[in-house]
DRENBA-980402 format. One record per atom (N, C-alpha, C): residue number from 1; x, y, z. Coordinates in nm, 3 decimals, decimal comma. Layout:
N
<rec NUM; <X; Y; Z>>
...
# end
This chain:
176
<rec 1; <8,879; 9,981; 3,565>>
<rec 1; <8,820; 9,852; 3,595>>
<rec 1; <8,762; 9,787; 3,470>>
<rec 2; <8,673; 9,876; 3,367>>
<rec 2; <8,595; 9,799; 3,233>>
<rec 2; <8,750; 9,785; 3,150>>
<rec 3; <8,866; 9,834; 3,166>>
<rec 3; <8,983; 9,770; 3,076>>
<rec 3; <9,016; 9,641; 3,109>>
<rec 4; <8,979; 9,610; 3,189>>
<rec 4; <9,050; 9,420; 3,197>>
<rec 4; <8,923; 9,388; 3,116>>
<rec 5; <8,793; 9,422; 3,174>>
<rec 5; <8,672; 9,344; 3,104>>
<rec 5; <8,688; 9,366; 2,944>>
<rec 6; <8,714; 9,449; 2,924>>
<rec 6; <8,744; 9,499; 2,736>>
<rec 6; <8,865; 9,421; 2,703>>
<rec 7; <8,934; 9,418; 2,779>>
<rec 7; <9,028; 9,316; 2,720>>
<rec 7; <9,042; 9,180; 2,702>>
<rec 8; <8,927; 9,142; 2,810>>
<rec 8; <8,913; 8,975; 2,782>>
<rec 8; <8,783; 8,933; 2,719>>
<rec 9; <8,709; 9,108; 2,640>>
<rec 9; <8,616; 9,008; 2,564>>
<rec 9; <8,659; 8,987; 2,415>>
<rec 10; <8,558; 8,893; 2,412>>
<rec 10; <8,571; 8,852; 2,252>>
<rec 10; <8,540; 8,988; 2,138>>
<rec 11; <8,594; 8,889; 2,038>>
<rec 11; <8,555; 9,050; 1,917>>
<rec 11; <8,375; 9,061; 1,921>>
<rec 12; <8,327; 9,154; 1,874>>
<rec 12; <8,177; 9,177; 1,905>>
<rec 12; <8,179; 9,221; 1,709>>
<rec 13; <8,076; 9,205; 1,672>>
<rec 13; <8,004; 9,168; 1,550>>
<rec 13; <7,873; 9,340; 1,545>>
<rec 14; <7,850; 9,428; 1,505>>
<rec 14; <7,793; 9,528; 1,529>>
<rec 14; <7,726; 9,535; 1,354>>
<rec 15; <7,603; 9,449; 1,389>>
<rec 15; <7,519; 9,444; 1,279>>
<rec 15; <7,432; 9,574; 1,274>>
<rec 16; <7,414; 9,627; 1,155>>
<rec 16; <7,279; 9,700; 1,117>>
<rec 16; <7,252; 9,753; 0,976>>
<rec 17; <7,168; 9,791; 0,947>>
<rec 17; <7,119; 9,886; 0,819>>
<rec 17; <7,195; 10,013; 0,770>>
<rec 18; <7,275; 9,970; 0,702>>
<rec 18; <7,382; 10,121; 0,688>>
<rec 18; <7,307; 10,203; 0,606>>
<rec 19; <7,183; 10,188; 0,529>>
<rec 19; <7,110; 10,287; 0,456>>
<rec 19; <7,040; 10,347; 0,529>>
<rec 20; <6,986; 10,316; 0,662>>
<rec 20; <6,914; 10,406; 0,752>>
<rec 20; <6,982; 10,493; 0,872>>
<rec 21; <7,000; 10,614; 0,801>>
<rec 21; <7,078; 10,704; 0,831>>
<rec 21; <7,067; 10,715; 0,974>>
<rec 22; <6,945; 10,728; 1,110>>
<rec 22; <6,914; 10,729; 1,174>>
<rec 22; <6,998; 10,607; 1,281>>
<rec 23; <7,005; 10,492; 1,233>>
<rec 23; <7,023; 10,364; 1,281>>
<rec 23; <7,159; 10,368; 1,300>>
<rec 24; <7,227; 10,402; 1,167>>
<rec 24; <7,374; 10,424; 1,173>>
<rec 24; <7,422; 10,546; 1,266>>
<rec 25; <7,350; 10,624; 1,292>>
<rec 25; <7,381; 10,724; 1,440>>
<rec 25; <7,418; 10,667; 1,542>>
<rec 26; <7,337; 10,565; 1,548>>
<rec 26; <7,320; 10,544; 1,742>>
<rec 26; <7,431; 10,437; 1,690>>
<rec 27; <7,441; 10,348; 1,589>>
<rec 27; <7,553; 10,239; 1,590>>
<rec 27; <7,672; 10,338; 1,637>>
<rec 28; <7,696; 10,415; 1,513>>
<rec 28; <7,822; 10,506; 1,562>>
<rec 28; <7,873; 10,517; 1,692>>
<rec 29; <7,745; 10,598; 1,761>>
<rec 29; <7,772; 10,615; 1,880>>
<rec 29; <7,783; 10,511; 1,967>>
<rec 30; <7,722; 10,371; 1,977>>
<rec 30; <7,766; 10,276; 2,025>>
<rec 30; <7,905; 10,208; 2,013>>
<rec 31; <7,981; 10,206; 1,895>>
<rec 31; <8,101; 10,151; 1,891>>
<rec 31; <8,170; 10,308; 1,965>>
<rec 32; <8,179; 10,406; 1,952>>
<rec 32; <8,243; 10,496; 2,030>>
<rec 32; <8,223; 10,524; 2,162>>
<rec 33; <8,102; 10,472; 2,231>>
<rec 33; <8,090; 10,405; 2,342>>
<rec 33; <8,194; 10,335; 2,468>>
<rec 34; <8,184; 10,253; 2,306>>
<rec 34; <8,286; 10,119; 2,367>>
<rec 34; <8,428; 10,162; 2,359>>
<rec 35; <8,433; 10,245; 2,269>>
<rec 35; <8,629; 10,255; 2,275>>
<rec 35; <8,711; 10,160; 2,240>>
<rec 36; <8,620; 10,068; 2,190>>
<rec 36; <8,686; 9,926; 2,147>>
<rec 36; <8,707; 9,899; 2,006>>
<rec 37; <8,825; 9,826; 1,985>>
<rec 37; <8,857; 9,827; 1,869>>
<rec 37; <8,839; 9,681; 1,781>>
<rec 38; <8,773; 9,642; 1,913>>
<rec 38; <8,737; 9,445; 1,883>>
<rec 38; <8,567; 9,454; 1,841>>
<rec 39; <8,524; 9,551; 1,813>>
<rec 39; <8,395; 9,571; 1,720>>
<rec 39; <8,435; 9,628; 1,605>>
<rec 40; <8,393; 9,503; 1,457>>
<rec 40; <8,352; 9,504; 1,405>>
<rec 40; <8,220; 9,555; 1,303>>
<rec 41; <8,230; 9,673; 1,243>>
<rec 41; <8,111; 9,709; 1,213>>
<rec 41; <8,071; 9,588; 1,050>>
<rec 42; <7,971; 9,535; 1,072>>
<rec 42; <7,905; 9,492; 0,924>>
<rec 42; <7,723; 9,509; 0,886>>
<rec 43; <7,775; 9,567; 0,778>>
<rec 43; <7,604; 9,600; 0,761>>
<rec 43; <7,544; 9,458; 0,681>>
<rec 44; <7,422; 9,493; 0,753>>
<rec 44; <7,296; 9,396; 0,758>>
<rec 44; <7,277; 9,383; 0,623>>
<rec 45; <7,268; 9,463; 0,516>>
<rec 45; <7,187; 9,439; 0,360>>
<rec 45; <7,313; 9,345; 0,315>>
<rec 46; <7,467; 9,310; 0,380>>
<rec 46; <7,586; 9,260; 0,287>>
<rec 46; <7,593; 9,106; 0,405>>
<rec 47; <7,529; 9,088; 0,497>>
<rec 47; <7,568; 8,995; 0,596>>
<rec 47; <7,512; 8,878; 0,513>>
<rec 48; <7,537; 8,746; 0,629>>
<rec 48; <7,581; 8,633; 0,561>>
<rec 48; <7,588; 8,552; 0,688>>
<rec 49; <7,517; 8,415; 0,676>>
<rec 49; <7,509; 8,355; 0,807>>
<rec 49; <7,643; 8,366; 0,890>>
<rec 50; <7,780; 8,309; 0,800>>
<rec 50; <7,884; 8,268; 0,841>>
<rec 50; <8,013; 8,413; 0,895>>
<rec 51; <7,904; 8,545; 0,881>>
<rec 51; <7,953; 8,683; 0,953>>
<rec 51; <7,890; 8,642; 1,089>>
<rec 52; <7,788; 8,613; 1,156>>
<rec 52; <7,710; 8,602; 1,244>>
<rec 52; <7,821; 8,459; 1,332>>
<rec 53; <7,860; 8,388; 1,273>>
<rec 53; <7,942; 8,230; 1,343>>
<rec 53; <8,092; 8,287; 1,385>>
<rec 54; <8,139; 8,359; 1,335>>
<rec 54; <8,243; 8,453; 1,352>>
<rec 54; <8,264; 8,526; 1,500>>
<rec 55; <8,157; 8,583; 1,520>>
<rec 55; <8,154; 8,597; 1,672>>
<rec 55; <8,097; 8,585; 1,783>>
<rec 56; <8,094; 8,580; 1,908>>
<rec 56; <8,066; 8,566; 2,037>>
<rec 56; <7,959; 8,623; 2,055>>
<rec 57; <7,944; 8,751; 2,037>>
<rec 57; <7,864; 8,860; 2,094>>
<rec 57; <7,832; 8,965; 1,954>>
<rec 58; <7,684; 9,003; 1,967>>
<rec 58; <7,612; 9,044; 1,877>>
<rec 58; <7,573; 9,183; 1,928>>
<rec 59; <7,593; 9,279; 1,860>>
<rec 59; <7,491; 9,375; 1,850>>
<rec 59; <7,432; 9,444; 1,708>>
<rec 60; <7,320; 9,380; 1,768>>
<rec 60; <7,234; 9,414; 1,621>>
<rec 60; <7,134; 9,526; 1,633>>
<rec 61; <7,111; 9,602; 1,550>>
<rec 61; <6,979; 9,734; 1,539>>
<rec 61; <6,884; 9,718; 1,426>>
<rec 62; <6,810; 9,806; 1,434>>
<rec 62; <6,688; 9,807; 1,317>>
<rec 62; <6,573; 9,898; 1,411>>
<rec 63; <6,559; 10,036; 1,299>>
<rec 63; <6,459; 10,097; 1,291>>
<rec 63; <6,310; 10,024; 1,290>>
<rec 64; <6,188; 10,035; 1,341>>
<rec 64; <6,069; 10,003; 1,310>>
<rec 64; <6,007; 10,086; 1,234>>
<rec 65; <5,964; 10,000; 1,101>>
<rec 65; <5,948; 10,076; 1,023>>
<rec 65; <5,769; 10,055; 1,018>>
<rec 66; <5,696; 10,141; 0,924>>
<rec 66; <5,541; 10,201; 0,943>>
<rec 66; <5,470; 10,123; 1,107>>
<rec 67; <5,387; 10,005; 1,071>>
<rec 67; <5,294; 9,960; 1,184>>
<rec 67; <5,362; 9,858; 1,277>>
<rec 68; <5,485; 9,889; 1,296>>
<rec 68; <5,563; 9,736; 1,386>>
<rec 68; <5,677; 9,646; 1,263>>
<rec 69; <5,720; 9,675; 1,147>>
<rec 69; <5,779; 9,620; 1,085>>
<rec 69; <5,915; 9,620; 1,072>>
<rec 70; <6,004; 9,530; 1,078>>
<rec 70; <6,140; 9,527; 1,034>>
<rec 70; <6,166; 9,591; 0,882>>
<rec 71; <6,304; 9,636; 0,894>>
<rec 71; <6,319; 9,745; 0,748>>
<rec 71; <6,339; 9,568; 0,632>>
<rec 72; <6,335; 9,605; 0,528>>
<rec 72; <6,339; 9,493; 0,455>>
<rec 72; <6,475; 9,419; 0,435>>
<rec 73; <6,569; 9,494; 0,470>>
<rec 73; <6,710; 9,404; 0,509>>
<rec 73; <6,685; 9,342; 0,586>>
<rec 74; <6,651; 9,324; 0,713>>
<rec 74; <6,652; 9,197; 0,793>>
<rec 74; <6,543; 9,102; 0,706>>
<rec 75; <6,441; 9,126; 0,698>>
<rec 75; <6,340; 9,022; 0,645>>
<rec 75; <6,408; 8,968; 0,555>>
<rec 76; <6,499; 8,980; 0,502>>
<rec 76; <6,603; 8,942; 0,396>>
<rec 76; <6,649; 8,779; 0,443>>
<rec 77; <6,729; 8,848; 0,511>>
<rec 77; <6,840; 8,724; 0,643>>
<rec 77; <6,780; 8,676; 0,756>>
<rec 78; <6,633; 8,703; 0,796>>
<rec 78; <6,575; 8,660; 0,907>>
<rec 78; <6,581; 8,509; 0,859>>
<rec 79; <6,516; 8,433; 0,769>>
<rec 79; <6,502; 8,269; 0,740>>
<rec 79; <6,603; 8,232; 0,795>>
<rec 80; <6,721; 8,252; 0,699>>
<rec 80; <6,847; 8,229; 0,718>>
<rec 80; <6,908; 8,215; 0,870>>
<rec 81; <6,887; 8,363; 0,921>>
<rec 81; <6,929; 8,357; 1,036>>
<rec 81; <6,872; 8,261; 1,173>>
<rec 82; <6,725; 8,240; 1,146>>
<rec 82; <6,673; 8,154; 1,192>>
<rec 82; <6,709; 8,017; 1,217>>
<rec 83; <6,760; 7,968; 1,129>>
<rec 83; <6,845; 7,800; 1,047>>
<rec 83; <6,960; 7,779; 1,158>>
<rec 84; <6,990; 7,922; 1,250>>
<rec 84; <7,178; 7,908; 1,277>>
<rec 84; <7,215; 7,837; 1,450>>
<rec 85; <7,251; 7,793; 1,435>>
<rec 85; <7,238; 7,797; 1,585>>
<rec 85; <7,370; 7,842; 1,649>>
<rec 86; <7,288; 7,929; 1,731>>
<rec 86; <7,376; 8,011; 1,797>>
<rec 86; <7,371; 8,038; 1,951>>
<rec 87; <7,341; 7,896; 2,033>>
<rec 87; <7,338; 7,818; 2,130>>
<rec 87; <7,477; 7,938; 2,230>>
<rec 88; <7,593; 7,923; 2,150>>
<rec 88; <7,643; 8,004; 2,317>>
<rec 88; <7,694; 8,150; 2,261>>
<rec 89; <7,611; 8,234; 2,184>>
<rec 89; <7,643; 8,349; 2,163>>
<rec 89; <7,532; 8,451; 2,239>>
<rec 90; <7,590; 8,576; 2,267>>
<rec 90; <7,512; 8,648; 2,323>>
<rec 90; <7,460; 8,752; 2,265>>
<rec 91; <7,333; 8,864; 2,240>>
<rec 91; <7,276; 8,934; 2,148>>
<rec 91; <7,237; 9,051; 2,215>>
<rec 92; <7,237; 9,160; 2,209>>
<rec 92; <7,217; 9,312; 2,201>>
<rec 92; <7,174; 9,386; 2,141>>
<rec 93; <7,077; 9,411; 2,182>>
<rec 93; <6,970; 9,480; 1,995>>
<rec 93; <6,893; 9,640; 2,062>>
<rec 94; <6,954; 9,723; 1,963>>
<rec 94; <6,876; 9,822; 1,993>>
<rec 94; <6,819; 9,865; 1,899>>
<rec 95; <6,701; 9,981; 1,915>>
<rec 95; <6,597; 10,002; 1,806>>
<rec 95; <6,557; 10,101; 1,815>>
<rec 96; <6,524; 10,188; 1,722>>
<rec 96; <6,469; 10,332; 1,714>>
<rec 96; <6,330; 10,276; 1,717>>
<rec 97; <6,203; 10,409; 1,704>>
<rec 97; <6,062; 10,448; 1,704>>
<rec 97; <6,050; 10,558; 1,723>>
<rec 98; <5,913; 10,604; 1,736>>
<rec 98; <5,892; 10,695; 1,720>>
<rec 98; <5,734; 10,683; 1,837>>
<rec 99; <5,768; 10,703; 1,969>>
<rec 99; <5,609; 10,684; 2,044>>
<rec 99; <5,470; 10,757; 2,051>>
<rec 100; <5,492; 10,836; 1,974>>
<rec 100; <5,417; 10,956; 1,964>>
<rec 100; <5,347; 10,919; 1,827>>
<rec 101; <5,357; 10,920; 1,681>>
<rec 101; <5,379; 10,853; 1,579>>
<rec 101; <5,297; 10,692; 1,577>>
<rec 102; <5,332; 10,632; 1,666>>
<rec 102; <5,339; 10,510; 1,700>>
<rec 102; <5,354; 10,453; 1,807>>
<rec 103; <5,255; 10,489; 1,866>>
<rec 103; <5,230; 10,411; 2,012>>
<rec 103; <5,207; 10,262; 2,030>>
<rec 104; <5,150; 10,247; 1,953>>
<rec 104; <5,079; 10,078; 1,977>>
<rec 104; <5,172; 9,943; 1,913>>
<rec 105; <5,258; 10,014; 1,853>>
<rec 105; <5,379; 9,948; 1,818>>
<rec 105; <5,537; 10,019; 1,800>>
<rec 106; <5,579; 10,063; 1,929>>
<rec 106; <5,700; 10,125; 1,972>>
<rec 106; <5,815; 10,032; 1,973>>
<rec 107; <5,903; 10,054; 1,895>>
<rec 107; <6,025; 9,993; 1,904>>
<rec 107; <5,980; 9,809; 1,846>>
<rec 108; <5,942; 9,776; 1,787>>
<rec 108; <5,876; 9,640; 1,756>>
<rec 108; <6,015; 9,593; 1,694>>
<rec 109; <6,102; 9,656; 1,606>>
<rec 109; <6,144; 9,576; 1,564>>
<rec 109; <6,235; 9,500; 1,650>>
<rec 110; <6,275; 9,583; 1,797>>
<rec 110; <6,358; 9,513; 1,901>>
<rec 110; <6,297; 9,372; 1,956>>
<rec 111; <6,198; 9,369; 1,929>>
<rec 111; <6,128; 9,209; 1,996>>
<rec 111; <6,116; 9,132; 1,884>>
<rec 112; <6,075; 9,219; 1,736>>
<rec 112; <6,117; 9,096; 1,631>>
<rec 112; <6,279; 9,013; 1,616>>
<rec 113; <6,348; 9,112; 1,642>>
<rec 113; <6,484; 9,063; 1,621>>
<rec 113; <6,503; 8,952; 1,762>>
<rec 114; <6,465; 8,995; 1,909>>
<rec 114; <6,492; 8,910; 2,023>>
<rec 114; <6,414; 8,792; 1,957>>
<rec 115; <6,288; 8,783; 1,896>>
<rec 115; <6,219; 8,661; 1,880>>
<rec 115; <6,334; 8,549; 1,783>>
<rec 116; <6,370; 8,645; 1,669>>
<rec 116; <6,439; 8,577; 1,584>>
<rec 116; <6,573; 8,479; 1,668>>
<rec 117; <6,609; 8,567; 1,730>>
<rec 117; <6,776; 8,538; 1,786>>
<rec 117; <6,744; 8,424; 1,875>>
<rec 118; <6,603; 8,473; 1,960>>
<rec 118; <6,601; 8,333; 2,030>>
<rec 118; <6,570; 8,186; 1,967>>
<rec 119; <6,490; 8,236; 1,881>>
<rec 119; <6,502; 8,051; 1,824>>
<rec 119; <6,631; 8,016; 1,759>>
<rec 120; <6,733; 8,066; 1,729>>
<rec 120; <6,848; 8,018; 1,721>>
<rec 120; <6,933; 7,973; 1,825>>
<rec 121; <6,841; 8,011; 1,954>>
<rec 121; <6,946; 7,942; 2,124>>
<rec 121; <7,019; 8,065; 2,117>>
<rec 122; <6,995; 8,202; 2,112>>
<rec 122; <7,172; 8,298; 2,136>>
<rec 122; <7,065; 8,334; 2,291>>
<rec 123; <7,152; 8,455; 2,374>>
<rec 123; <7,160; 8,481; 2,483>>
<rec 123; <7,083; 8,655; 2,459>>
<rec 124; <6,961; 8,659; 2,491>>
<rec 124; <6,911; 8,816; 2,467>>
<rec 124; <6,976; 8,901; 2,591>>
<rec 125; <7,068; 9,008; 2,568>>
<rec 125; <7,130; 9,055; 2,719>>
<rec 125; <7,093; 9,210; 2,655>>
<rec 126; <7,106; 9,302; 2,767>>
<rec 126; <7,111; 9,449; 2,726>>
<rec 126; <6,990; 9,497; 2,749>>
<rec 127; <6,874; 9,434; 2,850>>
<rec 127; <6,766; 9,464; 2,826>>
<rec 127; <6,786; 9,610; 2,961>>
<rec 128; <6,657; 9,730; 2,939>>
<rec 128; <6,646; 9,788; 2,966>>
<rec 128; <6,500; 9,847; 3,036>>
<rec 129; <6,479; 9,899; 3,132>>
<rec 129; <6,403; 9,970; 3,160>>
<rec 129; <6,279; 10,022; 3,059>>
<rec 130; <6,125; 10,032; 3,118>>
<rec 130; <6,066; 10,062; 3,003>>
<rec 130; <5,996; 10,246; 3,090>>
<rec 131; <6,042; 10,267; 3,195>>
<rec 131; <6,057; 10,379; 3,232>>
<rec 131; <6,101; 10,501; 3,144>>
<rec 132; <6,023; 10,599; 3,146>>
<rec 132; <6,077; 10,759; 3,068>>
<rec 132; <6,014; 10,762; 2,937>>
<rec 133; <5,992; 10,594; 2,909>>
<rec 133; <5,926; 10,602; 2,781>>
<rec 133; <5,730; 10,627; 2,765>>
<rec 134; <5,695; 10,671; 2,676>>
<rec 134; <5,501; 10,681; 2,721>>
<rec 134; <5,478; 10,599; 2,560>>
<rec 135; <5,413; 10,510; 2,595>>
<rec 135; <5,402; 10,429; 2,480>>
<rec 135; <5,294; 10,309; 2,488>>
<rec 136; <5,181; 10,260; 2,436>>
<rec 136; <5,065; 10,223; 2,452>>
<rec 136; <5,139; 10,046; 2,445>>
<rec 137; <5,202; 9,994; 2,362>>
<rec 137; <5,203; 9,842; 2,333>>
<rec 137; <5,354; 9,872; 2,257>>
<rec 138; <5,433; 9,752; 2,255>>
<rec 138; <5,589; 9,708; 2,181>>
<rec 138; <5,592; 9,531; 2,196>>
<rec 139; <5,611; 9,494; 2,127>>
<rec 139; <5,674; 9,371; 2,084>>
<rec 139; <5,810; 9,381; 2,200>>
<rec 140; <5,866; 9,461; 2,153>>
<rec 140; <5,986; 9,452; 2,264>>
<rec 140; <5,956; 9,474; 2,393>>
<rec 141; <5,839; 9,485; 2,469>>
<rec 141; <5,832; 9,462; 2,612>>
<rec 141; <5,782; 9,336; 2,644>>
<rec 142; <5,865; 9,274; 2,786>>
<rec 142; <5,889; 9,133; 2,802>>
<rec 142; <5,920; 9,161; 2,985>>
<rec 143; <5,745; 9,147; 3,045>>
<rec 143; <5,765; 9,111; 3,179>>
<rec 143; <5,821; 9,265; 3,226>>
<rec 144; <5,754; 9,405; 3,171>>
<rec 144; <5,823; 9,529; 3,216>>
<rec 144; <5,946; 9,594; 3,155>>
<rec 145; <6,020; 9,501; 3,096>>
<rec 145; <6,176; 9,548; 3,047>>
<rec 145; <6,124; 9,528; 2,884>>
<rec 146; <6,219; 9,644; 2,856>>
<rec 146; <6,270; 9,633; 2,689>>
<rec 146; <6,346; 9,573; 2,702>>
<rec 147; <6,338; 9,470; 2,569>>
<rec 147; <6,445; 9,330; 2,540>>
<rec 147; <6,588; 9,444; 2,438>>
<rec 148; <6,675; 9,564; 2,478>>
<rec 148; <6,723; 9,611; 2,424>>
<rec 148; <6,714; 9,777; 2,450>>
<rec 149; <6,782; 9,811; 2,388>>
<rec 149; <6,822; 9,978; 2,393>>
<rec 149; <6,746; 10,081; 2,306>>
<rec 150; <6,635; 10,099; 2,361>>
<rec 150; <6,492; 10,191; 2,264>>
<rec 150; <6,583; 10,296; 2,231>>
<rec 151; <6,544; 10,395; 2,104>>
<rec 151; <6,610; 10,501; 2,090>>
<rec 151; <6,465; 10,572; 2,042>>
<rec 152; <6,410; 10,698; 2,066>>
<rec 152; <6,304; 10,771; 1,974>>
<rec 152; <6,399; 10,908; 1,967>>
<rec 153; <6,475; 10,910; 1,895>>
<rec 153; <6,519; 11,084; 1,839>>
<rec 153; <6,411; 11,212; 1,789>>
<rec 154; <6,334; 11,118; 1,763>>
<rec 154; <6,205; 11,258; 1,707>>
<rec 154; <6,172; 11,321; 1,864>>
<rec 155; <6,108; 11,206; 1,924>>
<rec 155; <6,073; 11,294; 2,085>>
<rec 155; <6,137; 11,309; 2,199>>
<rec 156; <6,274; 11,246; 2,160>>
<rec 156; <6,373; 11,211; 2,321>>
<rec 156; <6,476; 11,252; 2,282>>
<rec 157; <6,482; 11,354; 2,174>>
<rec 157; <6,654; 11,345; 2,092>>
<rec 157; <6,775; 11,392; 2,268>>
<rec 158; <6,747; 11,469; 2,373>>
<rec 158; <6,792; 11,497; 2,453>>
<rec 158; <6,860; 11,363; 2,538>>
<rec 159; <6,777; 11,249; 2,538>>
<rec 159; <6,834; 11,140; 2,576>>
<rec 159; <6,893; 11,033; 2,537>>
<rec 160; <6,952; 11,051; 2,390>>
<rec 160; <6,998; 10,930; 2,343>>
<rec 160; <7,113; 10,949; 2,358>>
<rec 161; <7,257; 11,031; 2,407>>
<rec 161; <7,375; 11,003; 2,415>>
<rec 161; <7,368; 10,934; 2,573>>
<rec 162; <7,280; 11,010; 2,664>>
<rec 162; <7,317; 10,901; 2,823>>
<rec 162; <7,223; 10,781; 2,826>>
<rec 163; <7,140; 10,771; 2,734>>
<rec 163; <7,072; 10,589; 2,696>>
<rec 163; <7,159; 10,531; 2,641>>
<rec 164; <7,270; 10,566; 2,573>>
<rec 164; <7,357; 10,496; 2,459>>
<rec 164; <7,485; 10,465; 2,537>>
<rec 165; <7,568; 10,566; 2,652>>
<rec 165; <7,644; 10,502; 2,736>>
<rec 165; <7,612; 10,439; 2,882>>
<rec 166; <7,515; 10,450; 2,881>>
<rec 166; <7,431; 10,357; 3,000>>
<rec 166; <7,380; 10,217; 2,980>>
<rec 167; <7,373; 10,225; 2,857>>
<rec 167; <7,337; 10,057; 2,763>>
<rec 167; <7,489; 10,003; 2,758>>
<rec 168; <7,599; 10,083; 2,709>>
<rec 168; <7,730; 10,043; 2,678>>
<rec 168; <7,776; 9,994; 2,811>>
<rec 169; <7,798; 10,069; 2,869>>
<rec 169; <7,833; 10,036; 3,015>>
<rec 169; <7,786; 9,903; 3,084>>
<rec 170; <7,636; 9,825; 3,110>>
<rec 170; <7,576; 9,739; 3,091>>
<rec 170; <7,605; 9,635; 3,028>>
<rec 171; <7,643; 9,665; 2,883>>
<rec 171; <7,693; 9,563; 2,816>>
<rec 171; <7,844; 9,515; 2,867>>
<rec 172; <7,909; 9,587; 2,863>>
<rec 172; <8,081; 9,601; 2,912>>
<rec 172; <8,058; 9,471; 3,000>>
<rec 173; <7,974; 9,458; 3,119>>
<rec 173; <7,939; 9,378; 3,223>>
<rec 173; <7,859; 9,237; 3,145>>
<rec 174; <7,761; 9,194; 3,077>>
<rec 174; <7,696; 9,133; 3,080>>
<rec 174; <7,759; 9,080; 2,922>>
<rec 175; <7,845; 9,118; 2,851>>
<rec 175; <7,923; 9,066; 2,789>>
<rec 175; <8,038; 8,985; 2,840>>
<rec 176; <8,013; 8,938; 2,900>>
<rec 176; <8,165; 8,871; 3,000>>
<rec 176; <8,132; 8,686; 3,029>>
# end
């Protein structure tokens, strides 16, 4: 049934930090997810507005790095990316943390990036459950749901391959 849907979507754009070894895990495992060969991997430190106009559908990541911060590649291209409008594209962002470590700002950089994407008009989809997780405050919670696909490997490493095809799966649908 997801082969007709894989076949009539658009190419997908699979932004992130290829120096953060961690980040590039779960990407991995997200394009192998998908089984799809219409994702594109491009890393974030080499992107460029006119990689982002290229396609339909976005999935972007980023670790939170010390107190709630984006790694310094995005702060890079955030202005930029800000400027774009991206009125009928749709966005998917997942994000590592660490809740234990960092409770009071879990997964932040997933709500910095939804903040960013939305003032460009794109479509925040992929949001998730904030269930299983124990975590005091996130930027990325919005009305109960994570705006995206939390990952904590330090304390959940047991759950990130069925969070990662349970997000994919989701997307398969809400990419359409």
């Amino acid at each position: 049934i997801y082969l007709n849907i894989i076949q009539a979507m658009k190419k997908i754009g699979l932004f992130y930090g290829t120096s953060t070894v961690k980040t590039a895990k779960i990407a991995v495992k997200i394009k192998k997810a998908f089984d799809n060969e219409n994702i594109d991997i491009i890393p974030v430190e080499e992107a460029w507005s006119k990689d982002f106009e290229v396609y339909d559908y976005f999935i972007v990541g980023a670790a939170t790095w010390f107190d709630g911060e984006l790694p310094t590649y995005w702060d890079e291209l955030i202005p930029e990316l800000e400027s774009m409008d991206l009125k009928k594209k749709k966005v998917a962002i997942f994000g590592l943390g660490d809740q234990k470590k960092y409770p009071d700002n879990f997964v932040d950089g997933i709500g910095l990036l939804a903040e960013s994407f939305e003032k460009t008009g794109a479509k925040i989809v992929g949001m998730t459950s904030a269930e299983g997780y124990n975590f005091v405050a996130s930027k990325a919670l919005r009305n109960g749901k994570i705006l995206g696909l939390a990952i904590d490997i330090e304390n959940q490493h047991g759950e990130t391959d069925k969070r990662v095809l349970d997000w994919v799966e989701q997307l398969k649908k809400e990419f359409n």
